[in-house]
C-alpha positions as CSV (number, residue, x, y, z in Angstrom):
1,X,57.1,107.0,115.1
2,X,60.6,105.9,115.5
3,X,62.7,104.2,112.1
4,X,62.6,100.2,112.2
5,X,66.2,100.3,110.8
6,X,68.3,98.7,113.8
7,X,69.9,100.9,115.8
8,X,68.3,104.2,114.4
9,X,66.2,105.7,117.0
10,X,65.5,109.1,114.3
11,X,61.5,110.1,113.8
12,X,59.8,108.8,110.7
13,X,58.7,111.8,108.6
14,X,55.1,110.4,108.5
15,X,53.2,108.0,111.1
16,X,52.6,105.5,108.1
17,X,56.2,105.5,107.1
18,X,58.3,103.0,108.5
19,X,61.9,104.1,108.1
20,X,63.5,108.2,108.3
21,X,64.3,110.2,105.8
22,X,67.7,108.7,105.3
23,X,67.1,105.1,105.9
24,X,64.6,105.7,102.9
25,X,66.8,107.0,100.6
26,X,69.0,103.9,101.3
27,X,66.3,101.6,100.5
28,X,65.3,103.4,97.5
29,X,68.9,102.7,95.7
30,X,68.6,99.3,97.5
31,X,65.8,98.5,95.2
32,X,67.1,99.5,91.8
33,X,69.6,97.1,92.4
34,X,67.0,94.3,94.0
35,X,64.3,93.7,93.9
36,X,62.6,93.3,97.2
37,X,59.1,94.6,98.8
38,X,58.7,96.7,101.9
39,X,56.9,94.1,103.2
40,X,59.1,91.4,102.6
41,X,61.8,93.3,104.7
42,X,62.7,92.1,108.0
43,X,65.8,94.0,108.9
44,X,67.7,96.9,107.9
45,X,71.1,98.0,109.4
46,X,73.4,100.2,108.4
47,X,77.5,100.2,109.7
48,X,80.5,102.0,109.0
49,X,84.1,100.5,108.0
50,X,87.3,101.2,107.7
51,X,87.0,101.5,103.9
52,X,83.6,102.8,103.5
53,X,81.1,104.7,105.5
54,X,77.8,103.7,103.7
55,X,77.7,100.0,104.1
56,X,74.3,98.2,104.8
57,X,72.2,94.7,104.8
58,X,69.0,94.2,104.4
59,X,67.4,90.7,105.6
60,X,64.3,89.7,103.8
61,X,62.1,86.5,103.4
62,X,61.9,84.8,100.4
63,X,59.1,82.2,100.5
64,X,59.6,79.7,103.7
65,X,63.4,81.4,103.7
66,X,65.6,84.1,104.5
67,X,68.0,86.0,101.8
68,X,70.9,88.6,103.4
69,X,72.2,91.3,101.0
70,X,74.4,93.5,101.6
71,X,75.2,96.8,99.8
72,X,78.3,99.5,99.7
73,X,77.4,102.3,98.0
74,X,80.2,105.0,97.0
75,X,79.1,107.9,96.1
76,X,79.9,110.6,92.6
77,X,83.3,111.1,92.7
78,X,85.0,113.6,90.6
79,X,84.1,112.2,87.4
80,X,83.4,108.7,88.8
81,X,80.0,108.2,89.2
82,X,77.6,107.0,92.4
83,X,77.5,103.2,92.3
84,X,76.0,100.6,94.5
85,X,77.3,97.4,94.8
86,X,75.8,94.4,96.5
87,X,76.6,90.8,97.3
88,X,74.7,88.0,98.6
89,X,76.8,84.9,98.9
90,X,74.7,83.5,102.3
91,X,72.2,81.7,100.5
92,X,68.7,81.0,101.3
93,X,68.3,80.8,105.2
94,X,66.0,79.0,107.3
95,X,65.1,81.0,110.5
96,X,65.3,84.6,110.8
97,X,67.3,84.7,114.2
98,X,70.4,82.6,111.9
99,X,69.9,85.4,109.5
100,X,70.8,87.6,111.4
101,X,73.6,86.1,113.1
102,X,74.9,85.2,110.4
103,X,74.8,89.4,109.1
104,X,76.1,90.1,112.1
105,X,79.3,87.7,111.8
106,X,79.9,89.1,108.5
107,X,79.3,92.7,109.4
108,X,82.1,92.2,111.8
109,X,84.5,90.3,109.3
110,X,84.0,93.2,106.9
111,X,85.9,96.1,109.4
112,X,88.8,93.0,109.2
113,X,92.2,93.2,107.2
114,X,90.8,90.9,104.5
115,X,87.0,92.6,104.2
116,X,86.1,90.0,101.4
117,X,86.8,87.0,103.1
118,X,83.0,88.1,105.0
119,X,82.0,86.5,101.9
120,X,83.9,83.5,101.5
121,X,84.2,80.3,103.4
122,X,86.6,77.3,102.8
123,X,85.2,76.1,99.5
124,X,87.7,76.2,96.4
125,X,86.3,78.8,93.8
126,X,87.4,80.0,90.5
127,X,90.0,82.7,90.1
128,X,88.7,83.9,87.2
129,X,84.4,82.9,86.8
130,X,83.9,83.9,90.0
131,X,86.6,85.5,92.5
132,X,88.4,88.4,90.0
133,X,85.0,89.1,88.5
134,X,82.0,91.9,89.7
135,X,80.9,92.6,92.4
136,X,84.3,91.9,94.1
137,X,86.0,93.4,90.9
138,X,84.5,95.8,88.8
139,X,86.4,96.2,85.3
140,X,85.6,99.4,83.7
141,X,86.5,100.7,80.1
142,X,87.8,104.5,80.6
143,X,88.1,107.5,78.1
144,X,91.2,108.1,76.1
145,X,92.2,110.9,73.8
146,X,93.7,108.7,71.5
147,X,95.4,110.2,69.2
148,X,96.1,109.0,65.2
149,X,93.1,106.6,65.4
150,X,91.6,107.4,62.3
151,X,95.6,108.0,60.9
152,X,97.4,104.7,58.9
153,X,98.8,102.9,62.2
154,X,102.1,102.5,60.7
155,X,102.7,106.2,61.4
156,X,102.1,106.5,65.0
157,X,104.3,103.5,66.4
158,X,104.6,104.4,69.7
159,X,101.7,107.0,70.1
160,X,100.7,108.1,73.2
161,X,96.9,108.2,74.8
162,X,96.0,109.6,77.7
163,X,93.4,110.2,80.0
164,X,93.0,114.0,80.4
165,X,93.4,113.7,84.0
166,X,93.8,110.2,85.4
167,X,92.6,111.6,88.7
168,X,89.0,112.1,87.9
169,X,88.7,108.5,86.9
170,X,90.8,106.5,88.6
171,X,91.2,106.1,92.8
172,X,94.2,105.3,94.8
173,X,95.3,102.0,94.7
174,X,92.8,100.7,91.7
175,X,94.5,98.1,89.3
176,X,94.6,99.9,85.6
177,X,95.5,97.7,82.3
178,X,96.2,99.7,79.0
179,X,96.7,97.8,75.5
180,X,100.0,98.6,74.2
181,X,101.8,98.1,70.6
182,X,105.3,97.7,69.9
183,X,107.3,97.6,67.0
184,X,109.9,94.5,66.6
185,X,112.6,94.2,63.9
186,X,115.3,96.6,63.3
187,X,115.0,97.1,59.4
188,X,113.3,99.9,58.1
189,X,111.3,97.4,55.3
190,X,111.1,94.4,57.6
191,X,109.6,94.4,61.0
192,X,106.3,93.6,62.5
193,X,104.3,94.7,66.1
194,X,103.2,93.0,68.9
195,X,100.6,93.9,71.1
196,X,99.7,93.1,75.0
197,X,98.5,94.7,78.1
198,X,100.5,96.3,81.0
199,X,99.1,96.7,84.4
200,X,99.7,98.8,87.3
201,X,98.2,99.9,90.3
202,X,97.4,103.6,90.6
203,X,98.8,105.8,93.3
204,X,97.2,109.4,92.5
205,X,98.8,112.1,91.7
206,X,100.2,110.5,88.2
207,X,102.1,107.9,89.9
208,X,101.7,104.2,89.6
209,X,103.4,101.2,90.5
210,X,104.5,98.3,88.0
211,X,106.9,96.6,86.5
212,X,109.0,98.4,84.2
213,X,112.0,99.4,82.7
214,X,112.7,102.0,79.7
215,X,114.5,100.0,77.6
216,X,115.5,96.3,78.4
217,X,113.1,93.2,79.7
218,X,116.0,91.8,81.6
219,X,116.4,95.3,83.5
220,X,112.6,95.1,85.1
221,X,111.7,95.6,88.4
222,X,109.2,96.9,91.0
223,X,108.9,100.2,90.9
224,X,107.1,103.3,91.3
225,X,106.7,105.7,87.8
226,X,104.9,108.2,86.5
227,X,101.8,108.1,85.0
228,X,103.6,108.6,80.9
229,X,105.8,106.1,81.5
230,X,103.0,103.4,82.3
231,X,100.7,104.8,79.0
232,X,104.1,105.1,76.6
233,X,103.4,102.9,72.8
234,X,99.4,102.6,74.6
235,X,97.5,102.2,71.3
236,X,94.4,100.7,73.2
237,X,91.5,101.1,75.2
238,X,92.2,101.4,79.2
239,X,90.6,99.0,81.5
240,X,89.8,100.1,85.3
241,X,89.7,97.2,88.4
242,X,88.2,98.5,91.2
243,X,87.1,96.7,94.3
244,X,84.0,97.8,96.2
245,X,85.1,95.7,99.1
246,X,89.1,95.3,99.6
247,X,90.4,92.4,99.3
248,X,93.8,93.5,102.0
249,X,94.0,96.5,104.1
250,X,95.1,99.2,101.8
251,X,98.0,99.9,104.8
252,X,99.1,96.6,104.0
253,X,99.0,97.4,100.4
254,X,101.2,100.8,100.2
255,X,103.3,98.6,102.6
256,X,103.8,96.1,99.5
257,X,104.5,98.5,97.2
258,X,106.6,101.0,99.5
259,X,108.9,98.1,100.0
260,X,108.6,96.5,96.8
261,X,110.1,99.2,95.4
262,X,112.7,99.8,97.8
263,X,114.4,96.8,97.1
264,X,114.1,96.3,93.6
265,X,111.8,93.3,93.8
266,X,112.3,91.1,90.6
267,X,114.9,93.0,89.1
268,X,116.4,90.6,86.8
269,X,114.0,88.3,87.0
270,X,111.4,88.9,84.6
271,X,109.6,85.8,83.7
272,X,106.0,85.8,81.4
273,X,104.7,83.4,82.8
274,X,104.9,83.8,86.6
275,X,106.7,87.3,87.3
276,X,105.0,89.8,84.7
277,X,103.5,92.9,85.4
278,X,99.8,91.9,85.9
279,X,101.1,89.0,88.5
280,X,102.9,92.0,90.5
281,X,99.9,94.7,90.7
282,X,97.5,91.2,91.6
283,X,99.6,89.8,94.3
284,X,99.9,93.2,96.2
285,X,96.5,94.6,96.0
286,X,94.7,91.0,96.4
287,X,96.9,89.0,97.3
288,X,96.7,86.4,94.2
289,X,99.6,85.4,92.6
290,X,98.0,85.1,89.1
291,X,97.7,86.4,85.7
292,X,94.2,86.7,83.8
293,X,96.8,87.5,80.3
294,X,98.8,83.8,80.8
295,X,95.4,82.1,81.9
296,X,93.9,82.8,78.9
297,X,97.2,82.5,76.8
298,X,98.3,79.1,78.7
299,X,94.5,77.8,77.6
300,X,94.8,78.3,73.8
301,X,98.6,77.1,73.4
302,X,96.9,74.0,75.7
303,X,94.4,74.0,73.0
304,X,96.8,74.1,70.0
305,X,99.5,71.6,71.1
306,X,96.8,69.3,71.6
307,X,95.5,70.0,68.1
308,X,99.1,69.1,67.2
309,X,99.0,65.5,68.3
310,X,100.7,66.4,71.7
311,X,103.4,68.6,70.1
312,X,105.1,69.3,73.3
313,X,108.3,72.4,74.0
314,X,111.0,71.8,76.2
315,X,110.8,73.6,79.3
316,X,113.6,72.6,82.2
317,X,113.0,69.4,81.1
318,X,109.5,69.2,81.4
319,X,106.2,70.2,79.5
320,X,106.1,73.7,78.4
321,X,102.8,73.9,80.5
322,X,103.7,72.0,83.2
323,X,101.2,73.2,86.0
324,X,104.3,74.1,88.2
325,X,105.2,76.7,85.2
326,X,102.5,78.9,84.7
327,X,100.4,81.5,87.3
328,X,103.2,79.9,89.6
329,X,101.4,76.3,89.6
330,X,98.1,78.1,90.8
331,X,95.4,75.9,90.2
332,X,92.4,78.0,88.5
333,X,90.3,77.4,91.6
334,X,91.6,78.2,94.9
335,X,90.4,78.9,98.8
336,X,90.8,82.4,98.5
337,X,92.0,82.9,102.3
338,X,95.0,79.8,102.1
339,X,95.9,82.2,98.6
340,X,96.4,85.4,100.3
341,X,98.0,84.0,103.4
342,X,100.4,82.0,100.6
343,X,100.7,84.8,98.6
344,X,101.2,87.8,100.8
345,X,103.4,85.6,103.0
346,X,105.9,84.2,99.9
347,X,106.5,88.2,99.1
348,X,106.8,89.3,102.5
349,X,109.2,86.6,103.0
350,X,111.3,88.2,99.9
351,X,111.2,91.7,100.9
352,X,112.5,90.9,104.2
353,X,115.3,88.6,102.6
354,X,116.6,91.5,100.3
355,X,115.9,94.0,102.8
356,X,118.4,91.9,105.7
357,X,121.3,90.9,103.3
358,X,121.2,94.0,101.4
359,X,119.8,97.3,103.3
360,X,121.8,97.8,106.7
361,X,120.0,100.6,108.3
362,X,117.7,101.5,111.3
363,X,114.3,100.7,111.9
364,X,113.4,104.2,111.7
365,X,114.9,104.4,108.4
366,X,113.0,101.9,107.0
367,X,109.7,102.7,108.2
368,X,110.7,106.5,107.0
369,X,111.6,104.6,103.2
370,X,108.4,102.6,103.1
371,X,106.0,105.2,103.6
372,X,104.2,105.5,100.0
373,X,102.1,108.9,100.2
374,X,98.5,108.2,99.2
375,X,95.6,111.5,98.1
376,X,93.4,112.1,101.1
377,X,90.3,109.9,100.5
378,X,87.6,112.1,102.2
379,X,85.9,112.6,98.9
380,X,86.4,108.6,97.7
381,X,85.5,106.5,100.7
382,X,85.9,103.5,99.2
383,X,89.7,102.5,97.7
């Protein structure tokens, strides 16, 4: 008897088995995640892409209608678990022949430059309730081997935690945020900390990319680092952001970086509220010129001026939170696909203005300097 998945033409182990061997071990994970009957299952297909080799839908009835899900699983990976992720952002469907048109269609937008546009039309959404958020962002909590935690903190100012090997829990081009604490005030009897998060995106290898400079805010720029110099005064836990489904081809990402780098982008130009280090690692690995830090942070000042009878700062002549002045006037709801076209296009257009006025060389010696190099990803389909 030959497997019902679409397009397999294996042997089912069994006459009264519907799907082979391997097709029924892909349903089997299926349904820890959903639940959903044999019998109730209409179609199964599985596809390759460019980030993943184990990607899949399943089209199944659900009363009078039809629900798609699909599912990208990635399997262990060093010391990153299996996990299977799946989306259904279709809807309930009438008729089975639009269901699976309409799998079809989005199978084909998922082997695109912007895979998670498959699962998003023209409708406005919210950047941070339902765009930045699992399953297209998974945020995970990783180990540390923090040291001095159970020490008086005023003794390990500037302690450093690390991962034992960043490798075995992070992959290329995932977004990492650490907490960090640093001390302010130059006296030895009067000073006080201050603590927030910086973000990167990891390269493998120890390398990441952010925003950073040793010693002086007004000195930051793009650049690429090692591994220390990102976790240096960490006194927090470490956050993973990894995306099942990409939101940019990850050429087009080590493009961003490669050249982001090369020209210094931002040097100088350091600005909390719409350059930091969390807006840089965002708009080249999604393509969302946003931070989650200054959405939450702009909401409670909101909160507390208005508490304060409309107390209002002085900011180029306008109110300190002026829309125009934080997340670069982002709105928190957005059509994802006019953002990334905005967003990628706004820091494309800078890169090539630097790189014209200030770099005179070749075209080969450009594409030679942009060329960021990246761990084989044999054993970690999915970046």
């Amino acid at each position: 008897m030959t497997c019902k998945a679409y397009t397999c033409h294996n042997s089912t182990n069994y006459s009264w088995n519907d799907y082979c061997s391997y097709h029924e071990r892909c349903l089997s994970k299926f349904r820890e995640k959903e639940s959903v009957s044999d019998s109730d299952i209409r179609k199964l297909e599985t596809f390759e892409t460019w980030f993943s080799e184990l990607c899949g839908y399943v089209i199944s009835a659900k009363g009078s209608n039809y629900v798609i899900n699909f599912a990208f699983f990635e399997p262990k990976c060093r010391s990153m678990g299996e996990k299977l992720t799946t989306y259904n952002r279709t809807g309930e469907i009438y008729w089975l022949s639009d269901a699976e048109s309409k799998a079809t269609e989005i199978k084909w937008k998922l082997k695109g430059d912007n895979p998670i546009l498959a699962f998003y039309d023209n409708s406005y959404h919210s950047i941070s309730s339902y765009i930045l958020v699992s399953p297209e962002v998974v945020k995970q909590e990783l180990p540390n081997s923090g040291i001095g935690l159970n020490i008086p903190f005023t003794l390990f100012i500037g302690a450093r935690f690390y991962l034992g090997n960043p490798d075995s829990y992070l992959k290329p081009l995932d977004i990492v945020k650490v907490e960090k604490t640093e001390r302010v005030g130059n006296s030895l009897f009067s000073w006080t900390t201050k603590t927030y998060y910086h973000v990167c995106i990891y390269l493998g290898n120890d390398k990441v990319f952010h925003m950073w400079h040793p010693t002086w805010v007004s000195k930051m720029d793009a650049q690429i680092g090692s591994w220390s110099d990102f976790m240096s005064n960490a006194t927090g836990p470490i956050y993973r952001y990894h995306t099942p489904v990409p939101f940019k081809h990850y050429k087009k990402v080590i493009e961003h970086i490669a050249k982001a780098d090369w020209a210094d982008l931002w040097y100088g130009k350091y600005d909390l509220w719409n350059r930091n280090c969390e807006h840089l690692a965002n708009v080249c690995k999604y393509g969302i010129n946003w931070s989650e830090q200054i959405e939450e942070a702009s909401s409670f000042v909101s909160w507390w001026m208005k508490s304060q009878g409309g107390l209002k700062r002085a900011f180029n002549g306008e109110s300190f939170l002026n829309e125009n002045y934080v997340n670069n006037g982002m709105s928190s709801s957005i059509i994802l696909k006019n953002e990334i076209e905005r967003s990628t296009g706004r820091i494309e257009k800078v890169l090539r203005d630097k790189t014209s006025a200030e770099r005179r060389e070749t075209r080969e010696d450009l594409e030679w300097r942009y060329r960021v190099e990246i761990p084989n990803k044999s054993d970690c389909k999915v970046m």
